[in-house]
C-alpha positions in Angstrom: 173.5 47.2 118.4 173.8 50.7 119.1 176.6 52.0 121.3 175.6 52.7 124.7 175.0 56.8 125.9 175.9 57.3 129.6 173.3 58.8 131.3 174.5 62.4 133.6 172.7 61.0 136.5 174.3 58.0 137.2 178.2 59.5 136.5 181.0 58.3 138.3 179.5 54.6 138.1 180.5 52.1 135.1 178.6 49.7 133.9 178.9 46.4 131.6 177.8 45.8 128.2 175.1 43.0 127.5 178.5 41.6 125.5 180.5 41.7 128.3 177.9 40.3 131.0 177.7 37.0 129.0 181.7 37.0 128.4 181.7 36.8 132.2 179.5 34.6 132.8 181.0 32.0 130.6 184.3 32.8 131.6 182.9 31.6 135.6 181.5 28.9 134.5 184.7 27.8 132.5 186.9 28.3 135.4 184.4 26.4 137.5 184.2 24.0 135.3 187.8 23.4 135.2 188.4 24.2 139.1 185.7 20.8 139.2 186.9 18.8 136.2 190.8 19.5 138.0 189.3 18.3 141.4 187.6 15.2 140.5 190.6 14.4 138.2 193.2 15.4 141.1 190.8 12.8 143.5 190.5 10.3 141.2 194.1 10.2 140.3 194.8 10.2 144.5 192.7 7.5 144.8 194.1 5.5 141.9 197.3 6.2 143.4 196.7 4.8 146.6 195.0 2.1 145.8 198.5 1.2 143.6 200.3 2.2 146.7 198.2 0.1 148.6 198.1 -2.8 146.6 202.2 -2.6 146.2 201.9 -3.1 150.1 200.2 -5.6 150.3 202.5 -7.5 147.7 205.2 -6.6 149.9 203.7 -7.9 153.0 203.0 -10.9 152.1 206.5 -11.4 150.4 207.8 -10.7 153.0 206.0 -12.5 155.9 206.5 -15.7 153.5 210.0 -15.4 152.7 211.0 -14.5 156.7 208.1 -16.4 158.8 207.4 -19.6 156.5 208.2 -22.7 158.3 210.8 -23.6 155.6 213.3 -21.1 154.4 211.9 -20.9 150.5 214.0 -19.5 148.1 213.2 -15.4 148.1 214.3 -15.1 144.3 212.1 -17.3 143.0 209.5 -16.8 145.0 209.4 -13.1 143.5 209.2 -14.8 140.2 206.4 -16.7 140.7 204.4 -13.9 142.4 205.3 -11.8 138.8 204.0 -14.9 136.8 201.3 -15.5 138.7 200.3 -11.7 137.9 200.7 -12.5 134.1 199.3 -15.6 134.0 196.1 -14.3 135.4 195.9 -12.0 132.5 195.0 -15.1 130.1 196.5 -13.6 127.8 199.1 -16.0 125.6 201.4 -13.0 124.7 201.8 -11.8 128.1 205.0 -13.1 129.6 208.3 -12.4 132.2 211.4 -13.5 131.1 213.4 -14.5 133.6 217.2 -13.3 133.4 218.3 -17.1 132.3 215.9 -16.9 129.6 216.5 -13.9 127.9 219.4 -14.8 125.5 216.5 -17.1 123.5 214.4 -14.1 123.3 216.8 -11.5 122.2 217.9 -14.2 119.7 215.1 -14.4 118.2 214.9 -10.7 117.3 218.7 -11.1 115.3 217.9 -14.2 113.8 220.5 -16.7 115.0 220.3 -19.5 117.5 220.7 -23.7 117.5 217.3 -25.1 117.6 214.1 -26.4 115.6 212.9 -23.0 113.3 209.8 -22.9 114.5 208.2 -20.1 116.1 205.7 -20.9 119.3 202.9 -19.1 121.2 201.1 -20.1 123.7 197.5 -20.0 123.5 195.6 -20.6 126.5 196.5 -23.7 128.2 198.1 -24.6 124.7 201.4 -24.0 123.2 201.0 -23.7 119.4 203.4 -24.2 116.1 202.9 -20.6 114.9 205.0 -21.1 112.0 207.9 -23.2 111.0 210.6 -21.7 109.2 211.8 -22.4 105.5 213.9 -25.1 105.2 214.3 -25.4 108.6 214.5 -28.7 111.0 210.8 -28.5 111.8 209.4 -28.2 108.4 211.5 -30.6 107.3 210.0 -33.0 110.5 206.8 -31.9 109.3 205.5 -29.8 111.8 202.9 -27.5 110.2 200.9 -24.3 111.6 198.7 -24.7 114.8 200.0 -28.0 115.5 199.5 -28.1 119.5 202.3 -29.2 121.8 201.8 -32.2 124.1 204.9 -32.9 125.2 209.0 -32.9 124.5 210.5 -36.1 124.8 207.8 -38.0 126.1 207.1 -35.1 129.8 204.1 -33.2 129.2 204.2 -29.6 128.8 200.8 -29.3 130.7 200.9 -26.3 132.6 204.2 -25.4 131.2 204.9 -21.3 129.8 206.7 -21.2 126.8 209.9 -19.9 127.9 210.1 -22.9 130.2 210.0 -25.3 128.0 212.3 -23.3 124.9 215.4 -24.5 126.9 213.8 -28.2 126.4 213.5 -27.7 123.0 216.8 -25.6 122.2 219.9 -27.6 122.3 223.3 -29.0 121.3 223.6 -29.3 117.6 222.7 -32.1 116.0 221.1 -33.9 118.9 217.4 -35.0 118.3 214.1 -34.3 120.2 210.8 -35.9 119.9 208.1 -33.8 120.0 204.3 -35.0 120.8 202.1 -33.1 118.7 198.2 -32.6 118.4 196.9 -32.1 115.2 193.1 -31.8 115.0 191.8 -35.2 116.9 195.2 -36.7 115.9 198.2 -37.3 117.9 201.7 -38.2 116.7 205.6 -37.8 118.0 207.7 -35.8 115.3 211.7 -36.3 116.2 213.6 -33.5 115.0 217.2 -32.9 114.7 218.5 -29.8 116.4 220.2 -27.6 114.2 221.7 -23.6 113.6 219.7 -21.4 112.5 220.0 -18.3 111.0 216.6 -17.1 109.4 217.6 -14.7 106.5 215.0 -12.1 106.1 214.6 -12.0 102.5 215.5 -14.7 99.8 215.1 -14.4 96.6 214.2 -16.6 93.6 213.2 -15.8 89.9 210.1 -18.1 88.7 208.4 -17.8 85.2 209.8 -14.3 84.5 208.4 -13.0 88.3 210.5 -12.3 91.2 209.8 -13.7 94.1 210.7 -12.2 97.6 210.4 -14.8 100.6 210.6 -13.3 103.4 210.8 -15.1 106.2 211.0 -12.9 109.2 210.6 -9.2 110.3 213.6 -8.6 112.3 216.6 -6.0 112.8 217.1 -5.1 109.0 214.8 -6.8 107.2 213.2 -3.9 105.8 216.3 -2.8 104.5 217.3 -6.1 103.0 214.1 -6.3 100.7 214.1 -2.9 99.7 218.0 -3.4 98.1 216.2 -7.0 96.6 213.9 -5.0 94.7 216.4 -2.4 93.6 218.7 -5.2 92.3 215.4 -6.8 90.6 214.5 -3.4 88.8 217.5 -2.8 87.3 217.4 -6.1 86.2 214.2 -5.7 84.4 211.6 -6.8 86.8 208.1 -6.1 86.1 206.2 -8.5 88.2 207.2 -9.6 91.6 205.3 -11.8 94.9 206.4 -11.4 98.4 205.8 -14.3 99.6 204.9 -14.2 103.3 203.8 -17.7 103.9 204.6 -18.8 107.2 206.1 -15.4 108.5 205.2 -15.8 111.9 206.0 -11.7 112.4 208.5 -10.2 114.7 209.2 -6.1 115.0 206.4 -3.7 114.1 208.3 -0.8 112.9 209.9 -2.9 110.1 206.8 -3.7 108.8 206.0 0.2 109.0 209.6 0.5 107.2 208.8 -2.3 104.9 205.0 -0.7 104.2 207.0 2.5 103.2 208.9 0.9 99.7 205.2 0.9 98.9 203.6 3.6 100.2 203.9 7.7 99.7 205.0 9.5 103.0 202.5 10.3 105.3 200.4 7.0 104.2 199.1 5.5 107.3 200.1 2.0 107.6 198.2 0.7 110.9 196.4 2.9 113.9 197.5 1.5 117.2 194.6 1.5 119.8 194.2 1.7 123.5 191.2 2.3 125.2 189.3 5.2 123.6 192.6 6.8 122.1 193.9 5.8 118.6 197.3 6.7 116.9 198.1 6.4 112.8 201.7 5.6 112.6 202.4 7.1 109.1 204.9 6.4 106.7 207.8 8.9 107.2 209.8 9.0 103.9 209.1 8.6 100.3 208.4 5.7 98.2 211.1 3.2 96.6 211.8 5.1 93.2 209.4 3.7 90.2 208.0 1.1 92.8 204.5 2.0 90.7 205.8 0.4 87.7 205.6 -2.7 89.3 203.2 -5.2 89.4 202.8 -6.3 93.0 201.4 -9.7 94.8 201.5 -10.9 98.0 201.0 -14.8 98.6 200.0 -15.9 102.4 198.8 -18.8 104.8 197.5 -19.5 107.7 201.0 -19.4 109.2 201.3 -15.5 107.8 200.8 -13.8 111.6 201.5 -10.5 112.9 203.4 -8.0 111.5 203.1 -10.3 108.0 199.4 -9.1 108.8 200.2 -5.6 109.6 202.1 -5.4 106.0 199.4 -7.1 104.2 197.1 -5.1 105.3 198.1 -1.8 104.7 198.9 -3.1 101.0 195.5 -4.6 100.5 193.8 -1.4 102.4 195.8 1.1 99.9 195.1 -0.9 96.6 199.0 -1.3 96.1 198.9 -5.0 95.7 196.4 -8.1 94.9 197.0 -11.1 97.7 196.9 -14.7 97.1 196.9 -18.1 99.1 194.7 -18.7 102.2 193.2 -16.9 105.4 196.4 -15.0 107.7 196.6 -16.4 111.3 194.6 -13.6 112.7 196.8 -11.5 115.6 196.1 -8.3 116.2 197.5 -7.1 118.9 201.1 -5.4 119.6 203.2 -6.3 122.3 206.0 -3.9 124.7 209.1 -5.3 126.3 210.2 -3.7 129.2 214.0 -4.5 130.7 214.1 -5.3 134.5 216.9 -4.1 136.9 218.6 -7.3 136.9 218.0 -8.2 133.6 214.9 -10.1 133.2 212.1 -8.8 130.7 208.3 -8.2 130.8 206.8 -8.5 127.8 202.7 -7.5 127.5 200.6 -6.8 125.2 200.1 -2.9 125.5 197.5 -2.2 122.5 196.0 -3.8 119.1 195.7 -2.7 116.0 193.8 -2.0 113.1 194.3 -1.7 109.3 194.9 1.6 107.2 190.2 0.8 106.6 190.2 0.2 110.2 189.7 -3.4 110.4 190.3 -5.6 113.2 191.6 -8.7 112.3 192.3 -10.5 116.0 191.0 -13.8 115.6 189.9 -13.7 112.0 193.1 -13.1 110.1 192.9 -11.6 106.3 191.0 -12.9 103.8 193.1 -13.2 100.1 191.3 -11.8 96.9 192.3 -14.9 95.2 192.5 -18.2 97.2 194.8 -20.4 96.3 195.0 -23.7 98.3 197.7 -26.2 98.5 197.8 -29.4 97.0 195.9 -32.5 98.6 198.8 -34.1 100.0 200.0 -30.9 102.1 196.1 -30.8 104.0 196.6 -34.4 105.1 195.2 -35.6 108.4 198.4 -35.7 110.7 198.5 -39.6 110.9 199.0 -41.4 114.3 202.7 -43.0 114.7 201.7 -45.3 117.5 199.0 -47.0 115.2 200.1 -49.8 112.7 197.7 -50.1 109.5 197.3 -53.1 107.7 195.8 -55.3 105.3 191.8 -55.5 105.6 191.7 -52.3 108.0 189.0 -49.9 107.4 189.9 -45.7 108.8 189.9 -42.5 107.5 194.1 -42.5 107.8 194.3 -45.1 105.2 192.6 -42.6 102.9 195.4 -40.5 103.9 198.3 -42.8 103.2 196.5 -43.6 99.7 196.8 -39.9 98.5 200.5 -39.4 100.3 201.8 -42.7 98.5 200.0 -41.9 95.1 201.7 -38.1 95.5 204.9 -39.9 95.6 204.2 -41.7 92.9 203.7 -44.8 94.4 200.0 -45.6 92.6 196.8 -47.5 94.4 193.7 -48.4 92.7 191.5 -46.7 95.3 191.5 -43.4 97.0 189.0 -44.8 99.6 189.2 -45.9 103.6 189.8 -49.4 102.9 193.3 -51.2 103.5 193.4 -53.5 100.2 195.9 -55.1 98.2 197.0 -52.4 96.0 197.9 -50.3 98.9 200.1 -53.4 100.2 201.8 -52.9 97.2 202.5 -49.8 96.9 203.6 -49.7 100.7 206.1 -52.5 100.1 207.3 -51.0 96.8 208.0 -47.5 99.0 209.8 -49.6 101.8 212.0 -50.9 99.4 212.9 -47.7 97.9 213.3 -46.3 101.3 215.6 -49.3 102.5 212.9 -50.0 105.4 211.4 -53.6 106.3 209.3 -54.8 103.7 205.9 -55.7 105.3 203.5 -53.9 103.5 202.3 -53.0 106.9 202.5 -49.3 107.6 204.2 -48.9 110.5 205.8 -46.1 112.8 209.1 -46.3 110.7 207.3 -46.4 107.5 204.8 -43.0 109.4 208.3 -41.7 109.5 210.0 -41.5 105.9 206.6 -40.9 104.0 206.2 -37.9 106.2 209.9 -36.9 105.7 209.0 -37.1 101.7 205.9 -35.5 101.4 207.8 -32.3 103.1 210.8 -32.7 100.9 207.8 -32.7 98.2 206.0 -29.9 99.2 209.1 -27.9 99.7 210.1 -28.6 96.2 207.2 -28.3 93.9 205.3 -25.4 96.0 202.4 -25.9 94.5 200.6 -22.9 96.0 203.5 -20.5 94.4 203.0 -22.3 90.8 199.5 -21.5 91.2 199.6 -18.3 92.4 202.1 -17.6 89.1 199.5 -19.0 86.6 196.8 -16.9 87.9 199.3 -13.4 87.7 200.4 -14.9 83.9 196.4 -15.5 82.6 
């Protein structure tokens, strides 16, 4: 473009360049744009503002027209709390939940890892209150509970209705003291009495099998990360070439240790998960360096449907970045993250503030993680929960005498059949297993009889693991 010549008529007046026309007109109709964008935004966030002020208002109002005008004299405290759960509650959403002051020593318990109860980690699922998990070794495994067993009631009152922080103090209690829990499993119902116990859930255990290491860990809480990381470092020095974390039944707990734990693995800067709310999405990145020579390893992961949460976060990123091969059977499926905010007087509110997604950005809420290589359990561990208020006998024909068949013959307590049908051999082997177990011979099996073949079966399971040993056979081949 050539430069512009001013004409001798016209001096004394300026004028614009072409250039500088359009550089003004955008420039208006940027500011405009903003001076509108900046008013709809101020009037939108006026009216959201009122309409919270309005709505805390109304709260108030009616709070306070009940707790001064009702014609009893209700107690103000607790009606406050029921207004608060009855704002939660209509969230249907199992992971939103106030804590109450009372309750809040359970809950902060949880997160350090030592309290007197059952092991076994609860969420509450609709109407439902579900067995997430139960813990290693703990009082409820050894019961027999098992993953996504459903609550019906704690010793013999219904739970109907109930949150889960109401009914914890039920369950929590004095050492050694029992409590029967009513549990439905599939169309299956059954009382499982466990013995209250202390429990301190140790984040990472560790076990040497067939020249692997194995890392069980059992909960992300305050340190975990930490604790595994100085596992490995013992186990390389010691030679260690192939090692399994075992996440089975890791019902989750804090998400920036399974960030920290992600990071033994992973180079800095990795992206471990993206957090999500709304429209807006956030990486949250791995922040330091690897473990050293972790790449020298050979790394598996083994998990189960009890495998939830921040297990899933973990396993995800490791499966996402190609840093490890995982085993065993399809995770829980939970992926969302939840906040806990402190009250004045103490009480918490815990909600669920975003979900997440994978490193690949997969959503696994509801469908869990699928293993590369599925390894099931043995027979005996996928039994049919069978009814304790049922007595099976000679001549009876039902799908639980199938069961019994395959529990007994596990125990090594042999029947000719593996069928539905109640016959002699099965007498036999029930009496021989009452007489071992120092029970009333009948050959009848019976509530008492329910009891001790459940109690070995889990003692069996726990032993043998027979999802580990196959796990370690397909690494070895």
């Amino acid at each position: 473009m050539l430069p512009h010549k001013e004409n001798t008529k016209t001096k004394g007046k300026k004028y614009l360049s072409l250039s500088q026309f359009i550089v003004g007109i955008i420039l208006t109709v940027i500011l405009t744009t903003i001076a509108v964008v900046g008013g709809m935004y101020f009037w939108h966030q006026h009216t959201q503002d009122q309409k919270v002020t309005a709505n805390s208002e109304k709260l108030s109002k009616v709070y306070e027209t009940l707790a001064n005008d009702y014609y009893k004299s209700p107690n103000k405290d607790k009606l406050l709390e029921n207004a608060i759960k009855g704002m939660t509650k209509g969230l249907n959403d199992p992971y939103t939940e106030y804590i109450a002051k009372d309750k809040t020593k359970a809950f902060n318990e949880d997160v350090t890892g030592d309290f007197v109860g059952i092991g076994a980690e609860m969420q509450q699922k609709g109407d439902h209150i579900m067995i997430t998990s139960p813990m290693k070794a703990s009082p409820a495994e050894k019961a027999g509970l098992k993953p996504k067993d459903i609550l019906k009631a704690i010793d013999g009152k219904s739970v109907k209705g109930k949150s889960l922080n109401e009914i914890i103090p039920n369950i929590r209690g004095e050492k050694g003291t029992n409590v029967t829990l009513t549990i439905e499993r599939g169309s299956e119902t059954k009382d499982f009495t466990v013995t209250r116990d202390t429990i301190h859930v140790k984040s990472v255990e560790v076990e040497q099998k067939d020249k692997i290491t194995v890392f069980k860990v059992n909960k992300f809480q305050e340190g975990t990360s930490a604790e595994l990381k100085s596992a490995i470092q013992k186990a390389q020095r010691s030679g260690a070439k192939n090692i399994i974390i075992d996440l089975r039944n890791n019902p989750g707990g804090l998400l920036d240790e399974a960030v920290k734990m992600s990071n033994i693995f992973l180079k800095k800067d990795t992206t471990v998960l993206y957090l999500e709310k709304g429209k807006q999405q956030e990486a949250m990145k791995t922040s330091n360096e690897p473990l050293a020579n972790i790449s020298d390893l050979d790394i598996s992961l083994l998990v189960n449907e009890g495998s939830a949460s921040a297990s899933e976060i973990f396993a995800g990123a490791m499966k996402d970045h190609n840093v490890a091969k995982i085993y065993g059977t399809k995770t829980f499926g939970k992926g969302i993250v939840q906040t806990t905010r402190e009250l004045e007087d103490g009480s918490i509110l815990k909600f669920t503030e975003m979900k997440w997604l994978t490193p690949n950005k997969h959503y696994i809420h509801g469908k869990g993680i699928q293993p590369d290589v599925k390894i099931d359990s043995s027979d005996f561990e996928n039994l049919h929960v069978i009814p304790s208020n049922q007595t099976f006998k000679l001549g009876d024909n039902d799908q639980h005498v199938k069961s019994i068949k395959i529990g007994l013959n596990a125990l090594n307590y042999h029947t000719e059949t593996q069928n539905t049908q109640f016959d002699s051999s099965l007498q036999a082997a029930i009496k021989q297993f009452q007489k071992a177990e120092k029970l009333k011979v009948t050959g009848a099996f019976d509530k008492e009889t329910n009891r001790k073949f459940t109690e070995r079966l889990v003692e069996k399971a726990h032993e043998e693991d027979s999802m580990l040993e196959k796990t370690i056979q397909h690494i070895k081949e």
